[in-house]
C-alpha positions in Angstrom: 97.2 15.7 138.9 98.5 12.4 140.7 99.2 12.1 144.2 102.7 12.0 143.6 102.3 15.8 142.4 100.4 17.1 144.9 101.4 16.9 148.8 99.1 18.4 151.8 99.8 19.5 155.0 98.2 21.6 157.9 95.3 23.9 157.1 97.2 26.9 158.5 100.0 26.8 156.6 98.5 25.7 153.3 96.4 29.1 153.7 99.3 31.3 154.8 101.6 30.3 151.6 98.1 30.5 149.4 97.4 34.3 150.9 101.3 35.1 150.0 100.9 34.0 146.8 97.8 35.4 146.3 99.4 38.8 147.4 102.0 38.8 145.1 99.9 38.2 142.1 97.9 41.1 143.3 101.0 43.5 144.0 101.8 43.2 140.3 97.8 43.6 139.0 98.0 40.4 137.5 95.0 38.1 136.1 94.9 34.7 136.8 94.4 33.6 133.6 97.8 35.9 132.4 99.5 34.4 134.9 98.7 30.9 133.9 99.7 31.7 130.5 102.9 32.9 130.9 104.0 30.3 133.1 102.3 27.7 131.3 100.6 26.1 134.6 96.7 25.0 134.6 94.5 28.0 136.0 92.7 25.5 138.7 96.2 24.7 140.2 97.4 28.0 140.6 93.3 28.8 142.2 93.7 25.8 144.2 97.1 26.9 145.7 95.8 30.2 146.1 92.9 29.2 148.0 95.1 27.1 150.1 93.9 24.0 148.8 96.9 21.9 148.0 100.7 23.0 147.2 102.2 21.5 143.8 105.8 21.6 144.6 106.8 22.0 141.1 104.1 24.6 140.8 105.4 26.4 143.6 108.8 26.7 142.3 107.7 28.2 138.9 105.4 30.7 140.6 108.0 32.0 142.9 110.3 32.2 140.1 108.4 33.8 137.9 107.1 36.2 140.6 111.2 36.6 141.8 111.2 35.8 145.1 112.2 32.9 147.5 110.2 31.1 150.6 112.0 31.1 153.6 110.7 29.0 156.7 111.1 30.9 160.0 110.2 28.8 163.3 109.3 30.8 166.0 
């Protein structure tokens, strides 16, 4: 994974978008490895976004495709 691939921010958020994602997976009963399988992503990149690691953007997208939902950013 290049730099280019992979872009960080705060702590906070990283772990807030990692716990949703985390949750969906979970709601549906889904394995980590199934998951990585059927949308053909490395299992340590989906962990690591999980975890709150990192965020692949282009990970992200297929994720919350294949999961069928859409981020939104709310300020508050």
């Amino acid at each position: 994974m290049s730099a280019k691939d992979c872009y960080y921010m705060d702590k906070q958020t990283l772990r807030e978008i990692g716990e949703g994602l985390w949750r969906l997976r979970k709601e549906r009963g889904m394995y980590l490895r199934t998951v990585a399988t059927q949308t053909n992503l490395p299992e340590r990149v989906i962990e690591g976004m999980e975890i709150g690691k990192f965020i692949k953007y282009s990970a992200f997208r297929r994720l919350t495709e294949f999961y069928g939902k859409k981020m939104r950013i709310v300020f508050e």
